[in-house]
C-alpha positions in Angstrom: 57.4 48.7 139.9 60.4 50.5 139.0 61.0 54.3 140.3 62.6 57.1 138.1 64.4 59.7 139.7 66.0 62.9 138.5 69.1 63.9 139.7 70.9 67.4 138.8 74.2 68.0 139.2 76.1 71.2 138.8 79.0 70.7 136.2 82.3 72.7 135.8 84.1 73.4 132.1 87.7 74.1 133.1 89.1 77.1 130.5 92.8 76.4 130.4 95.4 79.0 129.1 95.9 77.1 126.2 92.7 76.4 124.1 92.7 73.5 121.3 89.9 74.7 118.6 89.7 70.9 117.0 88.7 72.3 113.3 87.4 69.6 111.4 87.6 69.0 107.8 84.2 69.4 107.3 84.3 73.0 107.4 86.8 73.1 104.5 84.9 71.0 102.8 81.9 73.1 102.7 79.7 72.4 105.3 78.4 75.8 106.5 76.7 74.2 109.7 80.0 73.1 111.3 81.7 76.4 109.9 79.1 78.1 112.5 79.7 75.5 115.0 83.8 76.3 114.7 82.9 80.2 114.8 81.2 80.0 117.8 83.9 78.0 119.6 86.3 80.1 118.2 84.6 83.8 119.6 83.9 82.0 123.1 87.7 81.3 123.5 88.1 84.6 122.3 86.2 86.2 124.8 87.7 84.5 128.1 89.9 86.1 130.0 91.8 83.2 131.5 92.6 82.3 127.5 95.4 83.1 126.2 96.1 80.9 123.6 94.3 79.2 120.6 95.8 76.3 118.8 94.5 75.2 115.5 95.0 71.4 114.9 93.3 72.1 111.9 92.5 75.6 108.9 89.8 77.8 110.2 87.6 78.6 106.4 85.7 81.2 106.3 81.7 80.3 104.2 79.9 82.7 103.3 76.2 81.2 101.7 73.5 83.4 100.2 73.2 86.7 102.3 75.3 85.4 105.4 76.9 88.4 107.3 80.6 89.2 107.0 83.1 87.5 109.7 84.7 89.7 112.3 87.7 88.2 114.7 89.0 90.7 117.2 91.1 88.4 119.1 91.8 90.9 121.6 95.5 90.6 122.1 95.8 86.6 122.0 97.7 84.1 120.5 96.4 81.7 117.6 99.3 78.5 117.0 99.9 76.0 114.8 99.6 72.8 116.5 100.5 68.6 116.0 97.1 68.6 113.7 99.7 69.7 110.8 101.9 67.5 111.8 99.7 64.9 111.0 98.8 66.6 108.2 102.6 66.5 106.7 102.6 62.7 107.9 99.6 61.9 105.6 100.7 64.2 102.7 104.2 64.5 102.5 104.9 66.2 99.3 102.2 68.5 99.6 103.7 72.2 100.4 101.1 72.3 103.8 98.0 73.6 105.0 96.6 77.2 105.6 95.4 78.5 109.2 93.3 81.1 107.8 91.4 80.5 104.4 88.4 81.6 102.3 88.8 85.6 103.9 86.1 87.4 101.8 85.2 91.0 101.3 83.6 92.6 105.2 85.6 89.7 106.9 88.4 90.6 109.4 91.2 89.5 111.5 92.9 91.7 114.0 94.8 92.1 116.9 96.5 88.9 117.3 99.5 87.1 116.9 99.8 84.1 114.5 102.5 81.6 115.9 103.3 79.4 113.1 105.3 77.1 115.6 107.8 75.5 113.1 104.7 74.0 111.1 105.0 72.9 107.6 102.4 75.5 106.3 101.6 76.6 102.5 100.0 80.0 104.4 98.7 81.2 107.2 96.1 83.4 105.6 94.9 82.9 102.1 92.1 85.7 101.1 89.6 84.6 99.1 88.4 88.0 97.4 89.3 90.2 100.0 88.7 91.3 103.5 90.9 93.4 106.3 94.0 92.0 108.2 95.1 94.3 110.8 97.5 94.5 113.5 98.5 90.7 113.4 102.2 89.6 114.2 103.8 87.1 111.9 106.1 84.5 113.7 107.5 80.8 113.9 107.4 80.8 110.1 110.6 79.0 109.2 108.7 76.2 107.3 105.8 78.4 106.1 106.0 79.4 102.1 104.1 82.6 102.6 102.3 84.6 105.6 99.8 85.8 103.6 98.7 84.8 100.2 96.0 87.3 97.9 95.0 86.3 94.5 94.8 88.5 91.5 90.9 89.1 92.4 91.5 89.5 95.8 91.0 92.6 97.1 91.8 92.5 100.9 93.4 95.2 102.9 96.7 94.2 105.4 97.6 97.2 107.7 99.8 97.1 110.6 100.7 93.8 110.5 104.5 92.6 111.3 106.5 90.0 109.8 109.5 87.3 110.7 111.2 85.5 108.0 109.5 82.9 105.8 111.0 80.3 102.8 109.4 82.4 100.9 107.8 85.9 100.8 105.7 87.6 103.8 102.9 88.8 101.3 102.3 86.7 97.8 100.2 88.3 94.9 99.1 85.6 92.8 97.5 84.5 89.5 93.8 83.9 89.8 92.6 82.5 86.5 89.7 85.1 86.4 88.5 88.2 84.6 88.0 90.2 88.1 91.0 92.2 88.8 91.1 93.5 93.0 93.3 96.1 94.3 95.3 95.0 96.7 96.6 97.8 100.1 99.9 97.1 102.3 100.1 100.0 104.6 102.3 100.4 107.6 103.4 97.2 108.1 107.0 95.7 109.3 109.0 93.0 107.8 112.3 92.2 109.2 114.1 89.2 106.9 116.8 88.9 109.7 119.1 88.3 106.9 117.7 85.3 105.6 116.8 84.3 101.8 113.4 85.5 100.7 110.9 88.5 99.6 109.3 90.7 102.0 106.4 91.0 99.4 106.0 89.0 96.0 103.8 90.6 93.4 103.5 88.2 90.5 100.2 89.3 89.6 98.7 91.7 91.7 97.5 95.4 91.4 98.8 96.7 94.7 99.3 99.7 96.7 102.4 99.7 99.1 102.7 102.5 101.2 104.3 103.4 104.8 106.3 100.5 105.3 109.5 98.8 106.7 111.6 96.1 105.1 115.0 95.4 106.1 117.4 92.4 105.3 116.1 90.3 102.9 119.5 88.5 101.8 121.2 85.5 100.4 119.6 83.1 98.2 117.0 81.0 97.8 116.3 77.3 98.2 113.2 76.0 96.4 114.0 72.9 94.6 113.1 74.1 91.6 115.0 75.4 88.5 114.6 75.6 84.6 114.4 71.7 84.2 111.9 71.2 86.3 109.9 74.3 86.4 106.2 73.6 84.6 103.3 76.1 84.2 101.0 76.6 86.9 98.7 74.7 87.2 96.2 76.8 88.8 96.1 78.5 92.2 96.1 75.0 94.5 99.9 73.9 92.6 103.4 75.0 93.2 104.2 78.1 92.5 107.1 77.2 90.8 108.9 80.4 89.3 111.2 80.8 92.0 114.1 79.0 91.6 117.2 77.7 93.6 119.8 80.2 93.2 117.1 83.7 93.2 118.3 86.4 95.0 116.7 88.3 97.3 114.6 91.5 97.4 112.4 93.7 99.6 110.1 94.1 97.2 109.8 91.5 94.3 107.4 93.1 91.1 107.2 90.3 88.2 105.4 89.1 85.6 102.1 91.1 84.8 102.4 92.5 89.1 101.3 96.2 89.4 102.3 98.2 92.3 102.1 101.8 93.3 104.8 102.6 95.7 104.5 105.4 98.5 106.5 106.1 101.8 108.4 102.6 102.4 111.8 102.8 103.7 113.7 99.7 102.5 117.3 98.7 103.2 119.5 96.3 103.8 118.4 93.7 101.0 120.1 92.2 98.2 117.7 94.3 96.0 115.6 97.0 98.1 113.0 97.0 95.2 113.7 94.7 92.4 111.4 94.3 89.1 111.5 92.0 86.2 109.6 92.8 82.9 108.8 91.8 79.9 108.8 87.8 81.0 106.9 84.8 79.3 104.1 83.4 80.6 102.3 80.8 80.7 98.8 79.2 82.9 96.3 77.2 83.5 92.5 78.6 82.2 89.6 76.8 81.9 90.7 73.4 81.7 93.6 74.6 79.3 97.1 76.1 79.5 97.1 79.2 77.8 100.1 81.2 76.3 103.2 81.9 76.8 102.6 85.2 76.6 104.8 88.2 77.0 103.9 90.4 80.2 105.4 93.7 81.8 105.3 95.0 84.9 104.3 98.5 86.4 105.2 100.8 88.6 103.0 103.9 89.9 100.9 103.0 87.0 103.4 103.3 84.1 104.3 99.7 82.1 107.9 99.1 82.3 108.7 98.2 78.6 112.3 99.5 77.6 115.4 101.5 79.3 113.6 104.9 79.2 110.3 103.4 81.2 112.4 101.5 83.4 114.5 104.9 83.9 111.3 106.8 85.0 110.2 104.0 87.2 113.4 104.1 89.0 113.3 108.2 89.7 109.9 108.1 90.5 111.1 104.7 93.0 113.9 106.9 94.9 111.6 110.3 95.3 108.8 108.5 96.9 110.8 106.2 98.9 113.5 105.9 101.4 115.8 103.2 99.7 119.6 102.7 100.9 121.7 100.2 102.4 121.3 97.4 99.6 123.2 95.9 97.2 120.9 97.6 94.5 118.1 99.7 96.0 116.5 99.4 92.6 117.0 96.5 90.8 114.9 96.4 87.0 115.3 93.9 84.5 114.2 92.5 81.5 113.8 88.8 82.5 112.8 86.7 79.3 115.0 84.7 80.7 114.3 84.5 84.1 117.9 82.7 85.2 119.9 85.4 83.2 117.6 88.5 83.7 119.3 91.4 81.7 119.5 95.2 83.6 118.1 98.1 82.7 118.5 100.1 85.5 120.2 99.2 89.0 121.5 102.2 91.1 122.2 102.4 94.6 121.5 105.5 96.8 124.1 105.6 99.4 124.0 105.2 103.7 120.0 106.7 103.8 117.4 107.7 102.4 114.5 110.5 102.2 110.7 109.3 101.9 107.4 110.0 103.4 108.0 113.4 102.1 104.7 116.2 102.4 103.8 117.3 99.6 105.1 114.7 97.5 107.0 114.9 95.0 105.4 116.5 91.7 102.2 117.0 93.7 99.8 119.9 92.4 96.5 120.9 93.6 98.8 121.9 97.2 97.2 124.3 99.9 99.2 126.9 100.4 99.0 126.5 103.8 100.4 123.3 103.7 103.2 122.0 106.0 106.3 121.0 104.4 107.6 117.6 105.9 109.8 114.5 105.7 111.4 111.6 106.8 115.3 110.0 107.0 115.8 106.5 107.2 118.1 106.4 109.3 119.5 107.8 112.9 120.6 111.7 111.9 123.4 114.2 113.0 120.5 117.0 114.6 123.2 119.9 113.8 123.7 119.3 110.2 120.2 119.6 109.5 119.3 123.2 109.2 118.7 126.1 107.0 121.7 126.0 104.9 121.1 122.3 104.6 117.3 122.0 103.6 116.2 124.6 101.5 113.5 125.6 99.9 113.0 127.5 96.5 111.1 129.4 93.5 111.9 130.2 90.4 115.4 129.3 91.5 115.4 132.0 94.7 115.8 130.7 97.8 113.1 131.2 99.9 113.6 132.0 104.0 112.0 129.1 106.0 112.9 127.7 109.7 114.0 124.0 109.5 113.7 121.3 112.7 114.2 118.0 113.5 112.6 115.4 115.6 115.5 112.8 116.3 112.9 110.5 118.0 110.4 110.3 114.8 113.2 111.5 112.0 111.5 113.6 110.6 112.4 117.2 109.2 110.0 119.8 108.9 110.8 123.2 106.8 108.0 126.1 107.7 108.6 129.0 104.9 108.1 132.5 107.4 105.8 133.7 104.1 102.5 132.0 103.4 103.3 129.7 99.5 101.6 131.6 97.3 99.2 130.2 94.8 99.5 128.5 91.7 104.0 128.3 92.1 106.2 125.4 91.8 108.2 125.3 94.7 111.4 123.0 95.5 112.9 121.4 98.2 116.5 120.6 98.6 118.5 118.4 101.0 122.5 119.1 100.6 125.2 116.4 100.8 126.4 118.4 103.8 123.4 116.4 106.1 124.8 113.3 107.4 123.9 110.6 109.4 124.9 109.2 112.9 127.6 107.2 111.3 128.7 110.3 109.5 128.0 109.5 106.0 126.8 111.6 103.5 124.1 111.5 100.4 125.9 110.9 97.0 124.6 114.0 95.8 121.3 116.6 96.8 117.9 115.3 97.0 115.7 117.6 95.0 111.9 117.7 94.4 109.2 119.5 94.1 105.3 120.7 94.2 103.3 123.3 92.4 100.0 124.9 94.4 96.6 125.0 93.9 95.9 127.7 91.9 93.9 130.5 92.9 91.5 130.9 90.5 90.0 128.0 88.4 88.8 128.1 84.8 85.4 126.2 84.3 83.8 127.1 81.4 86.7 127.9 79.4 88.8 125.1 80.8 92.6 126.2 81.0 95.1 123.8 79.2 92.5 122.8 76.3 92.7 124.6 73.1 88.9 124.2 71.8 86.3 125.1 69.9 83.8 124.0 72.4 82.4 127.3 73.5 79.2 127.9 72.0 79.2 132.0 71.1 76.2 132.2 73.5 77.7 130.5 76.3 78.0 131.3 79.8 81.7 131.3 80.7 82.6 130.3 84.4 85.5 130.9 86.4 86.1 129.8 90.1 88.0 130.2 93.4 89.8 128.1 95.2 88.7 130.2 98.3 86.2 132.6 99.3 87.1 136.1 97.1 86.2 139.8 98.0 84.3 140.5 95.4 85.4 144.1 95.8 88.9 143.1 94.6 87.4 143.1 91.3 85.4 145.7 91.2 82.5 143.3 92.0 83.6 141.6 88.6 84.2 144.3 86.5 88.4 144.0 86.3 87.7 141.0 84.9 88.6 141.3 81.2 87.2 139.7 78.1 88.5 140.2 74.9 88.4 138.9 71.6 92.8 138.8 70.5 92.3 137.3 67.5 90.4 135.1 64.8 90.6 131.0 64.1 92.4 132.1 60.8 94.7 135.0 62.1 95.0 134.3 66.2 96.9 137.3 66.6 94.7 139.8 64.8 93.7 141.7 67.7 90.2 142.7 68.3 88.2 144.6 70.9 87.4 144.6 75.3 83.9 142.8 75.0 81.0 144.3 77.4 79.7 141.9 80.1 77.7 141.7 83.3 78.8 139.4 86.5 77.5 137.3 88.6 78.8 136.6 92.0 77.7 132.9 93.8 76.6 133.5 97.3 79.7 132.4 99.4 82.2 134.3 96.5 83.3 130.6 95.1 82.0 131.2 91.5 81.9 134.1 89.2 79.7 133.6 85.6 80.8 136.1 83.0 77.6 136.9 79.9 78.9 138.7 77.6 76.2 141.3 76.6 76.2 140.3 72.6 77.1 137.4 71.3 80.1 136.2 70.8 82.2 135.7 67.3 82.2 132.7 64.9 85.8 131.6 65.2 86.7 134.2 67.6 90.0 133.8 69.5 89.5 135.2 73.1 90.8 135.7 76.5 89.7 136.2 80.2 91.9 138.2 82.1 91.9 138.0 86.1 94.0 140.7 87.1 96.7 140.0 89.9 94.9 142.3 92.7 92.2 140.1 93.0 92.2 139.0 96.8 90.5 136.2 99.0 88.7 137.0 102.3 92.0 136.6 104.1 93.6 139.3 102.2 95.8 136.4 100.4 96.6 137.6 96.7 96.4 136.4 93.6 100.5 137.3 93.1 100.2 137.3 89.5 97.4 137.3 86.1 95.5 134.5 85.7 94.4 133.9 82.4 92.7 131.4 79.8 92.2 131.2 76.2 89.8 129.7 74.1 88.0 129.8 70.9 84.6 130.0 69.9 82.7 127.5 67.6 83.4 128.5 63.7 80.7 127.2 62.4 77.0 127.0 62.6 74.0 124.5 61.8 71.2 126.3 60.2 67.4 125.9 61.3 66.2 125.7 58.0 66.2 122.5 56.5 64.2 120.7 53.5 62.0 117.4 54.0 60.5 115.9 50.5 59.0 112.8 49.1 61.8 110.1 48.1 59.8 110.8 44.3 61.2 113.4 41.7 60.1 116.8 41.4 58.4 116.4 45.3 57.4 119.8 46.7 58.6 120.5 50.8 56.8 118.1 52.9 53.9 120.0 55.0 54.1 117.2 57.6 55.0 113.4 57.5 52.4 110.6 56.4 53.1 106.7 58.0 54.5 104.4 55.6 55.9 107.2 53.3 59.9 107.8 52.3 61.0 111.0 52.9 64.5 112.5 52.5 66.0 115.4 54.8 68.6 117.8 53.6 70.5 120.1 55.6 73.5 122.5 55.1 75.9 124.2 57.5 77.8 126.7 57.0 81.2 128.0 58.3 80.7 131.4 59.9 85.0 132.0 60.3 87.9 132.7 58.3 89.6 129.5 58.7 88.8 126.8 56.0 87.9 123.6 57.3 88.9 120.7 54.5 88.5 118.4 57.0 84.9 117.7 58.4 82.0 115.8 58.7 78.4 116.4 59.0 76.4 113.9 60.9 72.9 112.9 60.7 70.6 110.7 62.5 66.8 110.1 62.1 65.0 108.3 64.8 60.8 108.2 65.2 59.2 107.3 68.6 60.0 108.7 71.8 62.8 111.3 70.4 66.1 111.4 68.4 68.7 111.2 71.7 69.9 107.9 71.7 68.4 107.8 75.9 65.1 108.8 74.7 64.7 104.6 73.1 63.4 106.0 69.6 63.8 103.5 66.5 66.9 104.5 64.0 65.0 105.7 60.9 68.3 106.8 58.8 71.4 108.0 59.2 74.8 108.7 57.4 77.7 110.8 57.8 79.1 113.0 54.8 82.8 114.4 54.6 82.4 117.6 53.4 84.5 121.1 53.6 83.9 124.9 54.4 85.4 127.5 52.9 86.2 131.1 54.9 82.2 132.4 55.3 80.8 129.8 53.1 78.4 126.9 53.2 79.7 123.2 53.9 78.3 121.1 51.4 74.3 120.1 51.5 74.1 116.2 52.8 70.6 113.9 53.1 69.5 111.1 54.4 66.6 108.9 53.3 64.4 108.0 55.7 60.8 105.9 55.9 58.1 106.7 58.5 56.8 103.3 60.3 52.9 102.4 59.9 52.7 102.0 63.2 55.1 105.2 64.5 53.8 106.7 68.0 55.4 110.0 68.7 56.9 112.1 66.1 60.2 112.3 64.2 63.3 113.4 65.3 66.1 114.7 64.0 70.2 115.3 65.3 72.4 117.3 63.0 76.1 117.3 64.1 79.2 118.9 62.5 82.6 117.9 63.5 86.7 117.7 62.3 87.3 114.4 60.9 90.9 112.6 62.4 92.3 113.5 59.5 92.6 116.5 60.6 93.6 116.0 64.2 93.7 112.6 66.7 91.4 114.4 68.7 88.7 115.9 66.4 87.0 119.0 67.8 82.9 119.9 67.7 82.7 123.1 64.5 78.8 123.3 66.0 76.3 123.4 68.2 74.4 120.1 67.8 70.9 121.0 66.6 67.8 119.0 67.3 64.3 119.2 64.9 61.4 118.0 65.7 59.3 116.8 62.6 55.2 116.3 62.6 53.2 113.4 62.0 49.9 113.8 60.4 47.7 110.8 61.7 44.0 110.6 60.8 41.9 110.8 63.7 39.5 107.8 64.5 
């Protein structure tokens, strides 16, 4: 007979320094099983010590099915390289523009601390988000034959923070058209690009809506080489084709904004480009939708929100550019262009700032809503001479007064910081000057002194008023709130009462005058709040205002500096409470209470209660039966109609109706909303005459 043995052996798996993760095209392909498989193999060479380097013959894709968690890669410090799988790859598919490393990156997935060595690989990407995710602390290099280092589609709304980048044929960063209606919001924040002189974009935003903030681009220069040009450049075909807008000849840029790309730009310090920030507008466009190539159509780009359209947008783009950003060095710091014609774009504005520039500054400029305790900092761009930054050379002011502040200078950071010796008081607009007597290592010197400034929070806050909105949304029994940007001493006030409300005037005559009004206050507990009540009510059409006098104190015995005050009117008209329901029939008496299945019309009159006289207005009226009137409450529409009318000083608007029938089969009771309002005819932004007034009308039901 035959004998079976067992025999166990002890194995060894050798880790070497290098590790080949052989990626297989399954996992692009879809299949989620071998997408775990690769993941796992991918973490364990992560976690081993004795490896140091991953190679990819092959795109790691990130598939997500159903509720499958986010993916997280902390690769700890190693390196992930390209390796002869692409060359195979460009072998078998020669005029393809390469494979991706990275793919398929979705919202909660992550790649960090790592560095991606393209090796000289003919790549598309190395990272191509999907519709998001978080890129962190990843350096960029070997990308000589790599288009992009990261691509992001309009949808995509992935964050990249700390990252650095070497030269690519293209751009470091690409926003692209997605043919989708999601729209993501791309962040860049604190990352390096270095273009080491070569041709190319540190970031190109065709199509996103991006924030770029806290970053470093330098020497982006010469032209570009694509292959492509006005003969031979066709619409996109979708977000797998040739980007083919870029053509032989382009200059480049740090920052590239085109066709419909949004970007808000905070903090960067560019130099040393052919453009530091360049933007084209107002270009024709055309792609691929659903099977169909739409437009062209004519698209403009934005800057920190605001459309660049004509000379005087692309003006204010450009000031609002060189405040918030350190730009110098380049041919054109800012470059904006109308670009119809994207081979003979046409300026609108290209300025350039001189040897350095000032960003990063704290506040920024035009900020409001500032603590008044807030420091006062900012950055150069380049290497400074310490002694000719001091206080004759950074000042700060208000109300054109110079204001006596200390001024240092860390040479290791570059960065400036002013400290006023009094606290900023609240609710100013202060301004900060840097004089053309500062100069840098090199000794050069700012073209002329960089100004901005800031304004305060306020001290006291107007609720109920608002300040800033002439309305007549205060009912004449209302409430009228004020609060405090700190804690008060509520005995700075006299507990409330030096807080002054008076009536200065009518809607007809605002400067009539009129009377102190008597009211009681109200204290919150932590001294945040005060709530003013007046003791009678207040005037139709009343002009008034509330008066915080300039004594008024916080708990750290900061002051007010100055009155704070806000006007505001009162409503001018009113809606009555008596009304008149009838029978849709001639000569019917006032309905005692409604009957199902009957017609019934309601008839209502307001009247104006001021001396103003209101030609244009409208009365509204809406009639539901069920669970109530309000729209929220679900009842069924039983009439409605809206009737321009007009009020005379202290006269009745005219009387308006609205016919109405009661279901059979009503449950509930009917419900009635009266409004009265200005028409746009007599402004764009029609204000409420009236308190809205709700009825409630009876059924009678016979009882079963």
């Amino acid at each position: 007979g035959s004998v079976k043995a067992t025999v166990t052996r002890s194995i060894t798996v050798k880790w070497t320094e290098e590790y080949k993760l052989c990626s297989s095209g399954k996992a692009q392909n879809g299949n989620y099983a071998d997408f775990v498989r690769q993941k796992e193999q991918l973490q364990a060479a992560i976690d081993r010590d004795d490896v140091k380097t991953i190679v990819f013959n092959f795109g790691f894709a990130f598939i997500h099915y159903g509720n499958s968690s986010p993916v997280v890669f902390d690769f700890k410090g190693k390196t992930v390289k390209a390796g002869p799988g692409y060359d195979d790859m460009e072998i078998d598919n020669p005029d393809d523009e390469g494979g991706v490393m990275f793919s398929g990156i979705n919202n909660g997935d992550v790649i960090k601390n790592l560095k991606i060595d393209a090796n000289g690989k003919k790549l598309k990407a190395v990272i191509r988000t999907s519709s998001g995710g978080l890129i962190e602390n990843v350096e960029f290099a070997g990308m000589s034959r790599t288009k992009y280092a990261i691509m992001e589609d309009s949808q995509s709304s992935a964050t990249v923070r700390g990252c650095t980048f070497t030269p690519t044929e293209r751009a470091g960063i690409f926003l692209y058209h997605f043919p989708s209606t999601l729209v993501g919001s791309q962040i860049i924040e604190n990352c390096t690009f270095d273009g080491q002189g070569q041709p190319g974009y540190a970031i190109l935003d065709q199509w996103g809506t991006a924030t770029i903030s806290n970053c470093e681009i330098e020497g982006y220069k010469g032209e570009l080489i694509t292959g492509y040009n006005s003969s031979n450049d066709t619409v996109t075909m979708g977000i797998n084709n040739n980007y083919t807008r870029l053509h032989d000849g382009f200059t480049s840029a740090g920052i590239f904004i085109r066709d419909a790309g949004k970007a808000d730009l905070h903090g960067n310090n560019i130099s040393g480009c052919d453009s530091g920030i360049r933007i084209w507008t107002g270009e024709s466009y055309s792609y691929y939708d659903d099977q169909t190539i739409k437009g062209p159509i004519t698209v403009y780009a934005a800057v920190n929100s605001a459309e660049i359209r004509d000379q005087d947008t692309a003006e204010a783009a450009a000031a609002a550019l060189k405040l918030d950003n350190a730009l110098s060095g380049s041919d054109w710091d800012v470059d904006i262009c109308t670009a119809a014609d994207p081979d003979n774009p046409v300026p609108l504005v290209r300025e350039n700032y001189g040897p350095f520039g000032i960003y990063r500054q704290s506040p920024a400029p035009y900020a409001k809503g500032v603590a008044i305790d807030s420091a006062i900092a900012f950055y150069f761009s380049q290497e400074m001479q310490a002694d000719t930054i001091n206080s004759n050379t950074v000042l700060l002011s208000k109300d054109g007064q110079t204001l006596a502040a200390s001024v240092t200078y860390d040479a290791a950071e570059k960065k400036v910081v002013l400290t006023p010796q009094a606290k900023l008081g609240y609710g100013a607009t202060y301004t900060v000057t840097v004089s053309t007597s500062v100069a840098d290592k090199d000794g050069n010197h700012l073209s002329a002194d960089y100004i901005w400034s800031f304004t305060t929070t306020p001290f006291v806050i107007f609720y109920s008023p608002p300040a800033g909105v002439e309305s007549y949304e205060i009912n004449t029994d209302a409430e009228l709130t004020l609060g405090f940007v700190n804690p008060i001493d509520p005995a700075s006030l006299s507990d409330g009462a030096d807080v002054i409300l008076e009536q200065i005037g009518t809607l007809g005559n605002p400067t009539a005058g009129g009377s102190k009004a008597a009211c009681s206050y109200r204290f919150n507990d932590d001294g945040t709040e005060l709530v003013i009540t007046p003791d009678q009510e207040l005037a139709n059409g009343g002009h008034y205002r509330i008066t915080v006098p300039s004594k008024l104190t916080d708990k750290q015995g900061n002051g007010l500096g100055a009155d704070a005050s806000v006007e505001f009117y009162t409503k001018p008209a009113v809606i009555p409470d008596t009304f008149s329901v009838v029978l849709d029939e001639a000569g019917s008496p006032a309905a005692e209470g409604l009957q199902p299945g009957k017609r019934y019309v309601f008839s209502i009159q307001p009247i104006n209660m001021s001396d103003f006289y209101h030609r244009a207005a409208r009365t509204y009226i809406v009639v539901r039966g069920g669970k109530g009137a309000r729209l929220e409450h679900g009842g069924d529409i039983l009439g409605k109609g809206y009737f321009n009318t007009g009020g005379q000083p202290n006269k009745p608007f005219g009387k308006e109706s609205v016919v109405f029938t009661v279901p059979e089969d009503i449950t509930g009771e009917v419900y009635v909303d009266v409004m009265l309002r200005e028409t746009t005819t007599a402004r764009d932004n029609p204000r409420v005459l009236a308190e809205t007034k709700h009825f409630e009308l009876q059924v009678n039901r016979e009882e079963v």
